[in-house]
N, C-alpha and C positions, 0 to 999 in steps of 0.2 A: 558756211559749208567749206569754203576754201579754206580755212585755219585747220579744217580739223582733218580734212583728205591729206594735206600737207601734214598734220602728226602722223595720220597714219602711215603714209608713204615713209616719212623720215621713219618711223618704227620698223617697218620691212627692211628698209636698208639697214639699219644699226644688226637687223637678224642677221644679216647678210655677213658681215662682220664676224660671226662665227671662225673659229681655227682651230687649236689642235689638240689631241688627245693620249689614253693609253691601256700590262697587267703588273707590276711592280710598286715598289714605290719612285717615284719618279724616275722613268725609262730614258736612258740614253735617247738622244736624237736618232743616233745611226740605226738603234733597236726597234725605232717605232714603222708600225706599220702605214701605210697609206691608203685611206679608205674615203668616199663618195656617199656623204649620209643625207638623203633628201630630207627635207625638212617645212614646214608651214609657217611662215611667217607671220608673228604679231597675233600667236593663240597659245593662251595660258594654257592647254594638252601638252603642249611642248616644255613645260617647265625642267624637265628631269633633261631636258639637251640647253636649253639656256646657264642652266646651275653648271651641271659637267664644264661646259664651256669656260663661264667663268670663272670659276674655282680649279681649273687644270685639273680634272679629273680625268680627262681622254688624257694625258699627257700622262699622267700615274699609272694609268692603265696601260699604255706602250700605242696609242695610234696616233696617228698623223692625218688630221680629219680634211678634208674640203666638201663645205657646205651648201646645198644647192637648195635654193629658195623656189616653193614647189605649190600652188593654185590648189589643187586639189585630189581624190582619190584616184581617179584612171590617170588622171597625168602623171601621177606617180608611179602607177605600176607601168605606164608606156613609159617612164626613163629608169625603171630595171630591168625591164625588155631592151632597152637599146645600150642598155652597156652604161647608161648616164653616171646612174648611182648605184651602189652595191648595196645598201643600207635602204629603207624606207620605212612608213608610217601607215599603217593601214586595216579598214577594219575587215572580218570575214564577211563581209556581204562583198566589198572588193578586190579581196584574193579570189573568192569562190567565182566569181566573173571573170575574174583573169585565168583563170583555172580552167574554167567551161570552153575557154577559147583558146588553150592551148600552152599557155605559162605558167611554169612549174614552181607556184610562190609558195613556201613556209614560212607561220610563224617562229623567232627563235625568241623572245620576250613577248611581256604583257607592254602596254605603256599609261593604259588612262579607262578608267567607267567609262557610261554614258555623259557626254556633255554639252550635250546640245539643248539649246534654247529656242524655243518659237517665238518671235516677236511681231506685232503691226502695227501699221500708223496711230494713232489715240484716236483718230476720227472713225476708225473702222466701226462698225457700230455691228455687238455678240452679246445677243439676246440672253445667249446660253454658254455665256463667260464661265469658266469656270468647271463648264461638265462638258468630260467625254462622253463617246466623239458627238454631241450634239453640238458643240460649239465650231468645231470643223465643219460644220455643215455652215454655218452662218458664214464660211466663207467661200461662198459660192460665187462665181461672176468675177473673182477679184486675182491679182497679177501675184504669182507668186514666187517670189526670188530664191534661189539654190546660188551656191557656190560651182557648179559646172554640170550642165545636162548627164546625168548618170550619177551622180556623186551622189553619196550618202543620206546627203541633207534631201533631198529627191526622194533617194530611195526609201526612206520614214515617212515623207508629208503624199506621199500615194498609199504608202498603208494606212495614215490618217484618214485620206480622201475616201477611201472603200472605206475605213469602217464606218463614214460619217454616211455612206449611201451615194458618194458623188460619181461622175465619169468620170476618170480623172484624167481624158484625153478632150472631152469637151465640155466642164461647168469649170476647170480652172485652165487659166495661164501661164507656163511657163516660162521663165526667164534666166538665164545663168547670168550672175551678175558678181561671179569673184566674189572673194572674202570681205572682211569688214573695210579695207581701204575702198574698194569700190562699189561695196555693196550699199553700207550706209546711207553713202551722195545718193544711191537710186532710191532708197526711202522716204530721205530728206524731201530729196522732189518729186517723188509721188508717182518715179516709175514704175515702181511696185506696191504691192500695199501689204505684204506678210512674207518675212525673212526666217527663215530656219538658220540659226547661227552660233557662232560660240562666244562667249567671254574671251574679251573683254566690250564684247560690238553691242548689248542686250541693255548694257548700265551707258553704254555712251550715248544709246539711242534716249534710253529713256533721260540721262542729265540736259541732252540738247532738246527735250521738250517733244520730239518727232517719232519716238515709238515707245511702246506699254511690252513688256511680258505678258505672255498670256498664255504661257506653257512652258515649266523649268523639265524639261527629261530629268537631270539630276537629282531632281525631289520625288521622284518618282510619279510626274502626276503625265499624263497621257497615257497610249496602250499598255495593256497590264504585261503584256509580254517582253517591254524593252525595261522592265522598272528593277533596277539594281543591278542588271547586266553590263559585261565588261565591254566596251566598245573598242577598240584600237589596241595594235599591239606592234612589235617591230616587225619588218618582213625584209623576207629577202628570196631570191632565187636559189633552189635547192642545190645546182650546180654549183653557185660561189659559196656556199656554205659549206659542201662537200670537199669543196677546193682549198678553201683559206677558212676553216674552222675558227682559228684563233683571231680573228676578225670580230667576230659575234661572241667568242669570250673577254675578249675586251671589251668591247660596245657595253654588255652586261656589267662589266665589275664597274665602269666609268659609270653607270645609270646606278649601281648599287651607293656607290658611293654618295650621287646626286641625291638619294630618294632618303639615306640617312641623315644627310645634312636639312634638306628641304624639313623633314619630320621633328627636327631637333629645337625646341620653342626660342634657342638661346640664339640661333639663328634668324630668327620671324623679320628682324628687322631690317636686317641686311638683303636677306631677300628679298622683302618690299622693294627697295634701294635698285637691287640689281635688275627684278623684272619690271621696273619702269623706265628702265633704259633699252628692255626688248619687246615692250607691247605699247600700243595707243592709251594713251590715259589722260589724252585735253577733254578739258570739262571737269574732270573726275576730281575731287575733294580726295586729301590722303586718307579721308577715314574709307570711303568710298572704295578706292584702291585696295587699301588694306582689307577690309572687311571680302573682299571679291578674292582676292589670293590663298586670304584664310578658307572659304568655300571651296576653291577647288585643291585643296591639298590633300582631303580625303581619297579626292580620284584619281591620284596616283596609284601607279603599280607595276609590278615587274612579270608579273604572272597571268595567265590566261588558264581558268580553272576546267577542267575538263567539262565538269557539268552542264557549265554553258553553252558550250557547243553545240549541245541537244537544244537547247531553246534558242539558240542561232537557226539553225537549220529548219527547227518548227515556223520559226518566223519567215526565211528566206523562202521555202521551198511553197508553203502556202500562201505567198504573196505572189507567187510568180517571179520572184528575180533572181533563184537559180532553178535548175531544172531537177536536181538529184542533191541529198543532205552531201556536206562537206565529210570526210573520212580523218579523224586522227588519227588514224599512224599514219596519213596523208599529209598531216596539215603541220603538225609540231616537230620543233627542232630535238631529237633525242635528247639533247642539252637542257632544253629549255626550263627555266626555276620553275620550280614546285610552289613555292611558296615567296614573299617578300622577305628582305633580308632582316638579320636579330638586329638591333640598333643598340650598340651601348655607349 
């Protein structure tokens, strides 16, 4: 367990690592802007800031980035609230809460689908592996890890839990137990017994033997209502957008650039190369690696399609975790792509 907390730890930090950016072809130092782009450490969603990063594509675009390494959804919108970061990552279930509470967040890009992964111990014993929501019910009694009380991951495994029939304040456990650095180790030892998480924590679980998939979002297999839905997009506070505009048309052209390189096959190998130097992958076989990077390359994107929205707010508003549907001319940056960029 200590070898592999220690990758992941060292993966966080190498994230950390992160520097600078730009809208030209390589911008003057004196022309680039200075910008605060919060960010998740050691989660292939973030591939399109890993790529930029590497490849000086903030630099071509004209920013001057400092990257701040960010847990999870409300702590991110709590360090755009406090002035941390100007930049952040996040889906409408937690703009729309930060919204209801008084912070004024827009989307100005898309960033990633659905990619979340449910995983449990092998020992877990589901009768009704395999079928919604019957098999969420088989997980009754048992301790169930999120990445931070409110977050995301939470806010799907309570829509699981109702549709499985459950309480979901007393037949489960909740536990916030941080991303796959520190989530894992509670797996491993059995403080928890089923983890809502992302790649690359799902294939690490299951190579050290200590947990099974047993629900990919991205395949579209759980609630019918989250199946090919965009999850994440960029955000930021409407006042800094209003303010430094050309902030978030940077940010954009530096992720356009990332999202054509990442899509380009002549590319594939080098990006293997480079996000195993920003994500956990002890244990992990190169085909292993590879084959997982390949998977999530579809779930890039630069757009957040209007349509959606409506089955965001179907889902949010009858789950109980917001109170009122989310409003687009509220939510979207006038800016914001219509569509992903031509790739030639």
């Amino acid at each position: 367990m200590h070898g592999l907390l220690r990758a992941l730890l060292v993966g966080a930090a190498t994230c950390m690592a992160l520097v600078n950016t730009g809208v030209r072809n390589v911008a003057h130092a004196e022309d680039r802007i200075p910008v605060n782009i919060g960010f998740y450490p050691g989660a292939t969603f973030q591939t399109l800031i890993f790529v930029a990063q590497a490849k000086g594509f903030y630099e071509k675009a004209g920013l001057e980035p400092t990257f701040i390494s960010t847990a999870n959804g409300p702590l991110m919108n709590s360090e755009l609230a406090s002035g941390a970061i100007d930049v952040g990552f996040n889906a409408p279930s937690q703009i729309g809460l930060a919204r209801e509470q008084g912070l004024d967040l827009i989307f100005v890009a898309g960033n990633a689908n659905i990619p979340w992964v449910l995983i449990t111990r092998p020992d877990v014993k589901l009768p009704h592996k395999g079928k919604y929501p019957e098999m969420i019910g088989d997980m009754k009694g048992l301790v169930w890890g999120v990445y931070g009380r409110g977050s995301d991951g939470e806010v799907f495994m309570r829509m699981m839990a109702k549709d499985a029939g459950l309480n979901v304040d007393k037949d489960v456990t909740w536990v916030g137990v941080g991303g796959p650095a520190t989530g894992l180790p509670a797996l491993q030892v059995g403080k928890i017994q089923v983890y809502m998480t992302l790649d690359p924590a799902p294939i690490i679980a299951s190579s050290g033997g200590y947990g099974q998939t047993v629900m990919d979002l991205r395949k579209g297999e759980g609630p019918e209502d989250l199946k090919g839905i965009i999850y994440q997009g960029i955000e930021a506070k409407r006042s800094t957008v209003e303010k430094k505009p050309e902030i978030f048309a940077r940010t954009i052209k530096a992720h356009e650039m990332a999202y054509c390189w990442v899509n380009n096959p002549a590319n594939f190998k080098e990006l293997v190369s480079l996000l195993k130097s920003k994500l956990p992958s002890q244990g992990l076989t190169d085909e292993q690696f590879s084959n997982m990077i390949k998977e999530n390359i579809p779930t890039l994107t630069l757009t957040f399609p209007l349509d959606q929205l409506e089955r965001w707010n179907k889902l949010l508003v009858a789950n109980g975790v917001l109170k009122a549907p989310l409003e687009a001319d509220k939510l979207f940056w006038k800016d914001m792509p219509t569509k992903n960029p031509t790739c030639g």
